[in-house]
C-alpha positions as CSV (number, residue, x, y, z in Angstrom):
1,X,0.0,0.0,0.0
2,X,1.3,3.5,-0.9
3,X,2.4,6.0,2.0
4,X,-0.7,8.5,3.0
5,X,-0.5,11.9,2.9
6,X,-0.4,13.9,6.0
7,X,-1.9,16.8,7.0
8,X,-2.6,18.9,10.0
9,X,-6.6,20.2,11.5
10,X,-5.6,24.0,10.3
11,X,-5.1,22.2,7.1
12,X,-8.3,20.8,6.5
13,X,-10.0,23.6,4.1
14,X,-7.1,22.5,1.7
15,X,-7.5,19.4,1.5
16,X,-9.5,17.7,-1.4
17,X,-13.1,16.5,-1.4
18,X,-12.5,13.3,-2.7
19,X,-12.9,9.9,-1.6
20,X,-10.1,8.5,0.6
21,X,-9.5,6.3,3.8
22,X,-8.5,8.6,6.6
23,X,-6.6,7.8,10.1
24,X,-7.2,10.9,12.8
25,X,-4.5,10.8,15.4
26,X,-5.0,11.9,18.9
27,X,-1.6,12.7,21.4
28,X,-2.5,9.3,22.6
29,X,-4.4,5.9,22.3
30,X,-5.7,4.5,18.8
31,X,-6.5,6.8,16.1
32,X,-10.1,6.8,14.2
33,X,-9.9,5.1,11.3
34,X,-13.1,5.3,8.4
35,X,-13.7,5.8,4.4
36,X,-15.8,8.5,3.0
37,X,-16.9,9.6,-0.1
38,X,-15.9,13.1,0.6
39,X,-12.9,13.8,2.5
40,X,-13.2,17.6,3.4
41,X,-16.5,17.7,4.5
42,X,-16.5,14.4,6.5
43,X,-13.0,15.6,8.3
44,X,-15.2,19.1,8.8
45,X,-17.9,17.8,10.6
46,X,-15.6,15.6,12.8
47,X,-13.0,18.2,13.6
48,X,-15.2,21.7,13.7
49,X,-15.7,23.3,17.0
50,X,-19.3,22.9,17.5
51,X,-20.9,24.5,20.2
52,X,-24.4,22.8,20.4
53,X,-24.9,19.1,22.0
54,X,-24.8,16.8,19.1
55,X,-24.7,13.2,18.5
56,X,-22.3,13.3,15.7
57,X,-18.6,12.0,16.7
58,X,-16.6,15.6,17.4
59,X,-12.6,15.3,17.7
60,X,-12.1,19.2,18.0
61,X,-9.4,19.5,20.0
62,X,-8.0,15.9,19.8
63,X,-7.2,15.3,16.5
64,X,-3.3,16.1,16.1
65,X,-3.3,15.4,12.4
66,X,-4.8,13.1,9.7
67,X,-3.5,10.4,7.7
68,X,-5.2,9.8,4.2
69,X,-5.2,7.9,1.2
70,X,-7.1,8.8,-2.1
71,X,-8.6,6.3,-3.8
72,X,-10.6,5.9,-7.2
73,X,-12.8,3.1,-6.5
74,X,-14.9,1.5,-3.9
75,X,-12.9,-1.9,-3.9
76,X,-9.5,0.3,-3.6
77,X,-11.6,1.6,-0.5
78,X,-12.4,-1.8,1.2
79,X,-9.4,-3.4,0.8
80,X,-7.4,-0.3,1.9
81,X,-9.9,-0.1,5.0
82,X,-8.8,-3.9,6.0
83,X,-5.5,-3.5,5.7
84,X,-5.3,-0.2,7.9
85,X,-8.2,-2.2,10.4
86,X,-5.6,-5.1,10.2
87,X,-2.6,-2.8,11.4
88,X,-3.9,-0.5,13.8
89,X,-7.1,-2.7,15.4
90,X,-5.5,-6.5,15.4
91,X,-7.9,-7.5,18.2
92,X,-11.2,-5.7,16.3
93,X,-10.8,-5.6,12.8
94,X,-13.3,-8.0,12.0
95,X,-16.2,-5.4,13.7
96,X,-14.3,-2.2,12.2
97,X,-14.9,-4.2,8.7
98,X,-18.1,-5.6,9.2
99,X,-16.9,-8.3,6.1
100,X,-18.8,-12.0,6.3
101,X,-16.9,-14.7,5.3
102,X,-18.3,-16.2,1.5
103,X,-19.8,-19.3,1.9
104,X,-18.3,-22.5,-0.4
105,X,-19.4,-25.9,-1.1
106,X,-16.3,-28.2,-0.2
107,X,-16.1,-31.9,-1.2
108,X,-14.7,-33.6,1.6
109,X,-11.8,-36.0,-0.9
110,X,-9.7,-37.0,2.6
111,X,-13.0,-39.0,3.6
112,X,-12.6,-42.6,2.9
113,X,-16.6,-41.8,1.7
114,X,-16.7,-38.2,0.5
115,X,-19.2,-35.8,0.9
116,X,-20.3,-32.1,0.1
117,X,-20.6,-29.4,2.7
118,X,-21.1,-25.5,2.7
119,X,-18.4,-24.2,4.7
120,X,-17.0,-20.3,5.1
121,X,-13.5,-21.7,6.0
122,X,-10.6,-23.0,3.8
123,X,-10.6,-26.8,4.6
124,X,-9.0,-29.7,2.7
125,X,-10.5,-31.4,-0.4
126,X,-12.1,-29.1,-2.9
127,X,-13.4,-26.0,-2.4
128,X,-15.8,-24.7,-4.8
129,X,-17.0,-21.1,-4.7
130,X,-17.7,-17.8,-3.9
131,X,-20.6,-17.9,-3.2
132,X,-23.4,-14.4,-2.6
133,X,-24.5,-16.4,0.2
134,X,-24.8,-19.8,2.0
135,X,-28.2,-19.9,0.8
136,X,-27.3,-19.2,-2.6
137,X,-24.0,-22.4,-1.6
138,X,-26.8,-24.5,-0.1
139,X,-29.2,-24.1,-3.3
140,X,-26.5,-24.9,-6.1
141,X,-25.2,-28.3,-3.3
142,X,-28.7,-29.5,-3.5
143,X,-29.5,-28.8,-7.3
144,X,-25.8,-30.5,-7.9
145,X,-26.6,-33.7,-5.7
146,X,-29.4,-34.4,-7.9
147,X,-27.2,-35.3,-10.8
148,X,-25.0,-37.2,-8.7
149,X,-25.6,-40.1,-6.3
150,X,-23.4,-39.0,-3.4
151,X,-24.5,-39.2,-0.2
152,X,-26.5,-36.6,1.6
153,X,-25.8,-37.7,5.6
154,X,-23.2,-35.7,7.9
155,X,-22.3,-39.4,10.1
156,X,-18.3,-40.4,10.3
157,X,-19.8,-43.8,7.9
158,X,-19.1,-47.3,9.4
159,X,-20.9,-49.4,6.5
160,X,-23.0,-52.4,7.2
161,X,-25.0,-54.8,5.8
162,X,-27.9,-53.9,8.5
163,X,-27.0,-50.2,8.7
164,X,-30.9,-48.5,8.4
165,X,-29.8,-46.4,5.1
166,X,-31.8,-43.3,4.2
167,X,-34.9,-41.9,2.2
168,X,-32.0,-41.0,-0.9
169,X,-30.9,-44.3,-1.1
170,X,-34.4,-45.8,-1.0
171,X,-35.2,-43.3,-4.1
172,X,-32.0,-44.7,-5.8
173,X,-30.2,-41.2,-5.3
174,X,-27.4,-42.7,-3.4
175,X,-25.1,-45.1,-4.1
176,X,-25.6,-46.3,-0.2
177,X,-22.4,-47.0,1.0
178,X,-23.4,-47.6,4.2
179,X,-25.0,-50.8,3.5
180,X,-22.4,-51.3,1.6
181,X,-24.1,-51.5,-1.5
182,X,-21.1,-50.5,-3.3
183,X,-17.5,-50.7,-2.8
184,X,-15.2,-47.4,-1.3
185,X,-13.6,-47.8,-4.9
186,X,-16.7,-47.6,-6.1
187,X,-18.1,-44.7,-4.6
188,X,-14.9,-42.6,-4.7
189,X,-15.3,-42.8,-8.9
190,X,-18.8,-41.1,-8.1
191,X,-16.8,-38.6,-5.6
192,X,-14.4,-37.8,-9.0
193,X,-16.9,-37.5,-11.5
194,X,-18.6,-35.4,-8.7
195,X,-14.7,-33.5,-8.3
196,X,-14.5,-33.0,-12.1
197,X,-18.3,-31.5,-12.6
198,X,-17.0,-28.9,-10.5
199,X,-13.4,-28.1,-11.7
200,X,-14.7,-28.6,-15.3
201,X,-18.1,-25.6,-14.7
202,X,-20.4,-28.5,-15.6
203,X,-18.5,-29.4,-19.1
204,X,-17.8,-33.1,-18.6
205,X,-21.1,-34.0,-17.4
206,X,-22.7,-31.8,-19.9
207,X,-20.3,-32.9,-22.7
208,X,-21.1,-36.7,-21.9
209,X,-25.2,-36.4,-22.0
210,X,-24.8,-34.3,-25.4
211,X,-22.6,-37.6,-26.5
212,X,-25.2,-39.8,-25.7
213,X,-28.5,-37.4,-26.9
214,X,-26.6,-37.6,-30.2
215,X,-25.6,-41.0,-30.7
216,X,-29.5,-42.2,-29.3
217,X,-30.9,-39.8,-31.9
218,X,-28.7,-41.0,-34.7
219,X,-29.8,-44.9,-33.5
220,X,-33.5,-43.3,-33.9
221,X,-33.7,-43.6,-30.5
222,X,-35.9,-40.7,-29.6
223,X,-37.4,-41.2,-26.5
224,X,-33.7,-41.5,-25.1
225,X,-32.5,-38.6,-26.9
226,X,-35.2,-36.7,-25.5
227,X,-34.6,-38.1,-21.9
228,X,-30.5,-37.4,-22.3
229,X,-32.0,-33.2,-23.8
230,X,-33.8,-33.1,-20.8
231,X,-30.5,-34.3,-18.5
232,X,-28.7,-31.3,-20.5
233,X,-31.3,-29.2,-19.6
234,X,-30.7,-29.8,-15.7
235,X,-27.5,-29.5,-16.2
236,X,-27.5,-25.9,-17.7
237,X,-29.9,-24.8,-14.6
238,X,-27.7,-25.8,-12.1
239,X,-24.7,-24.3,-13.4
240,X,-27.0,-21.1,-13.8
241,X,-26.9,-21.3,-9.9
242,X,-23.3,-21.2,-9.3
243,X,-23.5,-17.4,-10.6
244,X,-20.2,-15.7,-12.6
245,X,-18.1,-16.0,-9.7
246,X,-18.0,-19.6,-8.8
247,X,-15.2,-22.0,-9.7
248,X,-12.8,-24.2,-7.6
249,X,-10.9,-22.3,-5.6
250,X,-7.0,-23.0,-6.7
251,X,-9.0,-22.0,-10.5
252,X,-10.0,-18.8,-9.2
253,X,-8.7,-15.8,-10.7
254,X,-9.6,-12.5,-12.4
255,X,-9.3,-8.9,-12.7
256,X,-11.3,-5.8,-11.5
257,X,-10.9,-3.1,-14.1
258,X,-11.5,0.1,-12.2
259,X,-11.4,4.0,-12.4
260,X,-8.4,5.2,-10.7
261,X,-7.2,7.7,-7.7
262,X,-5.0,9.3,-10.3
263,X,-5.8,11.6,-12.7
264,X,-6.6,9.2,-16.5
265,X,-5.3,6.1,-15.5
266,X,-7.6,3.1,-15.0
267,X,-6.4,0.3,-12.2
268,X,-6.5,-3.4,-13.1
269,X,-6.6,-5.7,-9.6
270,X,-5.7,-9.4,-10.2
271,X,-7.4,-11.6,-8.0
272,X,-5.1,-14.8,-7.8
273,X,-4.5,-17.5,-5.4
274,X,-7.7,-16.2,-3.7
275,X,-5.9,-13.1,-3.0
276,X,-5.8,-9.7,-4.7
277,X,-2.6,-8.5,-5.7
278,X,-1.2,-4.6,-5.6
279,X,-2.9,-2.9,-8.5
280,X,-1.5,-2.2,-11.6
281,X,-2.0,1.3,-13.1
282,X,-2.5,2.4,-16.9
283,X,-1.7,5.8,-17.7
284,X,-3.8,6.4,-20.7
285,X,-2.4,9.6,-21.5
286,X,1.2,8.3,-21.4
287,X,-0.1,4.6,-23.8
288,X,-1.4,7.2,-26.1
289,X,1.4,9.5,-26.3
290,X,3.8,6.7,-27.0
291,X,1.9,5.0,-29.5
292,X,2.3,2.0,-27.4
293,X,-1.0,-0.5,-28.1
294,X,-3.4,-0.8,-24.7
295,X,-2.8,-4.8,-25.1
296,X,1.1,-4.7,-25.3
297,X,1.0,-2.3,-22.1
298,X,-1.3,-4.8,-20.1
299,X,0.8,-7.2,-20.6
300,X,3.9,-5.8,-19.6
301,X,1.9,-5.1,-16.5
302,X,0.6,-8.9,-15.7
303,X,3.9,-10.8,-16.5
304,X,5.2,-10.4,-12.9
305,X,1.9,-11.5,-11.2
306,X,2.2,-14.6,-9.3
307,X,-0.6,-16.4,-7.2
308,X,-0.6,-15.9,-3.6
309,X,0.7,-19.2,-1.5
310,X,-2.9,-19.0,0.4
311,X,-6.4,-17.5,0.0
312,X,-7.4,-14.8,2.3
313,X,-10.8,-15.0,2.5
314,X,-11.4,-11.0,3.7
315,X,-10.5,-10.3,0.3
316,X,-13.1,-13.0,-1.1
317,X,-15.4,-11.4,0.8
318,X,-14.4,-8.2,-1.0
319,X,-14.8,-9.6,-4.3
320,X,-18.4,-10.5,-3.8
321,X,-19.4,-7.2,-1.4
322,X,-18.0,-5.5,-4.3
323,X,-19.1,-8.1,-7.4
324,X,-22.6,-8.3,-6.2
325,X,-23.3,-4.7,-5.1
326,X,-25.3,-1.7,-7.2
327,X,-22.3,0.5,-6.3
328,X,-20.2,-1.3,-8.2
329,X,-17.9,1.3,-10.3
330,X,-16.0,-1.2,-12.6
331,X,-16.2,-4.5,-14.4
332,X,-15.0,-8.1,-13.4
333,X,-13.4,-10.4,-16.0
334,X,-12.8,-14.0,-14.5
335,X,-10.2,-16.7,-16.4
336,X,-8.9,-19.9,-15.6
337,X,-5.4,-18.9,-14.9
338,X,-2.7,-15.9,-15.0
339,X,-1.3,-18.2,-18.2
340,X,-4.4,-17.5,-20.0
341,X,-5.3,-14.2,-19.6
342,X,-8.0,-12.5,-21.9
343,X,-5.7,-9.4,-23.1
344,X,-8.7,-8.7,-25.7
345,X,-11.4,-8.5,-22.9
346,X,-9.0,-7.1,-20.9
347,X,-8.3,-4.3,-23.6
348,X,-12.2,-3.5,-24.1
349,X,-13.1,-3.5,-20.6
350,X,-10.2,-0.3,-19.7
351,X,-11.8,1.1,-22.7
352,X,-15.0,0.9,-21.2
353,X,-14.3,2.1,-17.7
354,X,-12.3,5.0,-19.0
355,X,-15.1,6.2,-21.3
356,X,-17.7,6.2,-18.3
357,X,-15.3,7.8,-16.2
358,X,-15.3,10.9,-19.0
359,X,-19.0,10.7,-18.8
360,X,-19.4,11.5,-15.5
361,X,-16.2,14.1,-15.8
């Protein structure tokens, strides 16, 4: 994060009205640390000397000086407010923040009988997500579970022939392990077609029914071929669940194209590794000047991006806050991996965010 820039309470008529993260520093004790949309007026209300009673927070005659950092977009303002609530508040970030964990469905692969779960913590197996909400987690895990016949029940299994079993596997939706119906070999190959729906987005189940809709309508097999369209069908509306965000986590990665806290540039933030990384800044004045293309620059600026060793999950939460709000003052382009960035989309998208910012210039 850059350094802030400093100024003193006599100073405060000077300073811009722009939006920023601002520290207040007292003489002593913690300092008051909040965002705002307009920096001079929000530091006036909080430092003038007032003389009536009022409920609004007054630091007049406290504040010894402010710390702020200008900032161009809403996301550059959340994750600039966590990292200062991180330094300066390590015992109450998480209230200063006020961010909610995003839910994920994991698939539990280090059970000798794996299952699906909606968890907001990094665990082992797969984790497959963001998620808006658990609800929104809970409604793609059930939808999903209907394509596959992997068990439903939370119990540590201990199979047996006499084991009492459940509704799912008396409806032939489970493969019931627990009687032992099947084999753990058995079942794990319904676990991996269950682990490659998910890092494949749906492909190689939905690659697999179109096989067989078109061999059974070549065979004049119609009924089938309308049974396998149908299968297709399901398949499409439970992917439609996952919304744009949703992949396996060690797949997810992006960028945030957004307007910028200095004067026509736009910032690109890479999401990798579950983590977003320092932004990288396009000076479109400077790209113009040159006669250096807007692709060639963007890729100069990605080649030194590397995914972070582990997620951080405030940052997750971030990306969907931000993703899913009507504040949202940018555009999100997801992609597989840093190795195959979309440089066209890429390209369009700065276009598009510098053109809107001129709009509202």
């Amino acid at each position: 994060m850059r350094e802030p820039i400093t100024a003193l309470p006599a100073d405060i008529d000077s300073l811009p009205d722009r939006a920023a993260v601002f520290l207040l520093w007292a003489n002593e004790g913690a300092p008051y640390l909040a965002r705002t949309a307009l920096l001079r007026r929000r530091l006036r209300r909080l430092i003038s000397n007032r003389d009536r009673v009022s409920r609004v927070l007054n630091l007049h005659g406290v504040a010894e000086r402010v710390e702020y950092w200008p900032v161009g977009s809403q996301l550059e303002s959340s994750l600039v407010h966590l990292e200062l609530a991180r330094r300066y508040f390590p015992e109450d970030w998480p209230r200063i923040t006020r961010l909610h964990a995003p839910a994920f469905v994991r698939l539990t692969l280090d059970n000798p009988f794996p299952r699906t779960m909606i968890t907001t913590r990094v665990g082992r197996g797969l984790m497959y997500g963001p998620f808006a909400s658990r609800a929104a987690a809970d409604r793609f895990n059930e939808a999903m579970l209907d394509l596959f016949q992997l068990r439903r029940c939370e119990e540590n299994l201990a199979p047996a022939p006499n084991h009492p079993g459940c509704i799912y596997g008396e409806m032939n939706r489970c493969l019931r392990p627990c009687q032992e119906a099947v084999s753990k070999d058995e079942y794990r190959t319904e676990a991996a077609r269950v682990e490659e729906f998910l890092r494949s987005g749906g492909a190689s189940l939905r690659q697999t029914a179109e096989s067989a809709r078109d061999r059974a309508s070549a065979e004049m097999q119609f009924e089938e071929a309308e049974r396998m369209h149908q299968r297709i069908s399901r398949i499409a509306s439970v992917q439609a669940l996952t919304g744009e965000l949703a992949r396996s986590l060690d797949q997810l990665a992006g960028a945030a194209i957004t307007p910028s806290a200095a004067a026509e540039a736009i910032d690109l933030w890479f999401l990798a590794g579950g983590k977003w990384q320092e932004p990288r800044r396009v000076m479109l004045s400077e790209t113009a000047g040159a006669g250096q293309s807007l692709d060639r620059r963007i890729r100069e600026l990605a080649s030194g991006i590397a995914p972070a060793a582990e997620p951080d999950f405030e940052h997750l939460a971030i990306l969907v806050r931000w993703h899913g709000s009507s504040w949202r003052d940018g555009e999100w382009i997801g992609f597989e991996s840093l190795d195959k960035l979309p440089y066209r989309k890429l390209v369009n998208a700065v276009g598009r965010v510098a053109a809107a910012g001129m709009a509202k210039a």
